[in-house]
C-alpha positions in Angstrom: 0.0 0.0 0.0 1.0 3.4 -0.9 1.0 5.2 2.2 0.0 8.6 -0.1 -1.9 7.7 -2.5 -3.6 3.9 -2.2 -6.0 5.0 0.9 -9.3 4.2 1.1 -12.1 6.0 4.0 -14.8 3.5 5.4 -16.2 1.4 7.4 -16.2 -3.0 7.8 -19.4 -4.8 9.0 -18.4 -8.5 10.2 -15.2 -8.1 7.6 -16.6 -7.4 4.7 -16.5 -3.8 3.6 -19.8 -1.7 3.4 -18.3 1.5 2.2 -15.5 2.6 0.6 -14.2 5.7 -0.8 -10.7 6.7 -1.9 -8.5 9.1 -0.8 -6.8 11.7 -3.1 -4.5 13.6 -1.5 -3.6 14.8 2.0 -1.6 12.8 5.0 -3.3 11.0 7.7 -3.9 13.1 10.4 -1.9 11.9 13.4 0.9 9.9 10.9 4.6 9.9 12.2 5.3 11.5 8.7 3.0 14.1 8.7 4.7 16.8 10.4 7.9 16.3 8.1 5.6 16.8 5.0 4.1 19.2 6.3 7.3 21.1 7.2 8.9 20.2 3.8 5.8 22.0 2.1 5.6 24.8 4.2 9.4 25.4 3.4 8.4 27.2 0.2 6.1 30.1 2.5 9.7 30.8 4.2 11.1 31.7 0.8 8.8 34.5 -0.1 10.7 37.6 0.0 9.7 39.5 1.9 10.2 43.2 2.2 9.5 46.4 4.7 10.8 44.7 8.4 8.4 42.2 7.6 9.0 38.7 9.0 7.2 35.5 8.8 7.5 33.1 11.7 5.4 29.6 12.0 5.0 27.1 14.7 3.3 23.9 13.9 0.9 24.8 11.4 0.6 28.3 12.3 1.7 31.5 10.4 2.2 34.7 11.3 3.4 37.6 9.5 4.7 40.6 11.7 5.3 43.9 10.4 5.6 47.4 11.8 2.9 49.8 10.9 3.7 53.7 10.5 0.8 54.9 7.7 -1.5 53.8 5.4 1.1 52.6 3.0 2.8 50.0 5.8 -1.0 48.5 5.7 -0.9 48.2 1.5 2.9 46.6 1.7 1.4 44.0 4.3 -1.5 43.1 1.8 0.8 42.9 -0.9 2.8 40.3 1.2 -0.7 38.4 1.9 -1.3 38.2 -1.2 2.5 36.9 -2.3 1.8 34.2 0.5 -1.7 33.2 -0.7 -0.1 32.4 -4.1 2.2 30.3 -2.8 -0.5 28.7 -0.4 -2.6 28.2 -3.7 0.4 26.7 -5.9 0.9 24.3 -2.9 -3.0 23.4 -3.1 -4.1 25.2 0.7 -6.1 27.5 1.3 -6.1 29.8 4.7 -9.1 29.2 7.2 -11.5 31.0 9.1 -9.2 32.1 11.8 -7.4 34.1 9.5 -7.1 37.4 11.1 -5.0 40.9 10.8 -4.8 42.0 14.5 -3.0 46.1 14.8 -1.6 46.8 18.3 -1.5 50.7 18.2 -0.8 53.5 20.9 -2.4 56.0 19.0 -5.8 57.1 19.4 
C-alpha cells in the first residue's frame, strides 16, 4: 500500500467492507510522517521575499506575518505580502481558514 496515494475511507461490518471511498491527496492526520511533510511544504512560504521589516514566523501549522505599521502605505505593503503568501499557499493546493485574522496593536488614538 501506498502510504499517499492507495487509501481508502470507510467502514467493515463482520469483515466485509460496506463502504468505501478513496483518498486523493492529504496525509493521515496523526501519521509519524506528517509533520515532516508538512514542514517540507511549508518550506516554500519561508522563501517569499519578503520586504518592509516584515517577518514571517510559523509554529506547527501556524503562520504569522509581523510587520511594523507607520501609515497607510505599511497597511498596503502587508497586503501585498498576503497576497504573495496566498499564491504560494494556492500553488501548494491550501487555502487559509477561518481564523485568518490581521490584529493592529497601536498606541495611538
Amino acid at each position: 500500500m501506498n502510504f499517499l496515494t492507495e487509501r481508502t475511507l470507510g467502514y467493515y461490518e463482520e469483515g466485509i467492507p460496506k463502504f468505501l471511498f478513496p483518498l486523493i491527496g492529504e496525509v493521515p492526520q496523526g501519521s509519524v510522517l506528517g509533520p515532516i511533510l508538512f514542514n517540507v511544504s511549508m518550506f516554500s512560504l519561508h522563501e517569499v521575499e519578503l520586504r518592509y521589516s516584515q517577518e514571517l514566523v510559523s509554529y506547527a501549522d501556524d503562520l504569522a506575518l509581523i510587520a511594523g505599521v507607520d501609515r497607510t502605505l505599511d497597511l498596503h505593503r502587508i497586503t501585498e505580502t498576503i497576497e504573495k503568501l496566498d499564491r504560494n499557499f494556492n500553488y501548494l493546493g491550501l487555502d487559509s481558514n477561518d481564523k485568518t485574522q490581521m490584529v493592529i496593536i497601536s498606541t495611538k488614538k
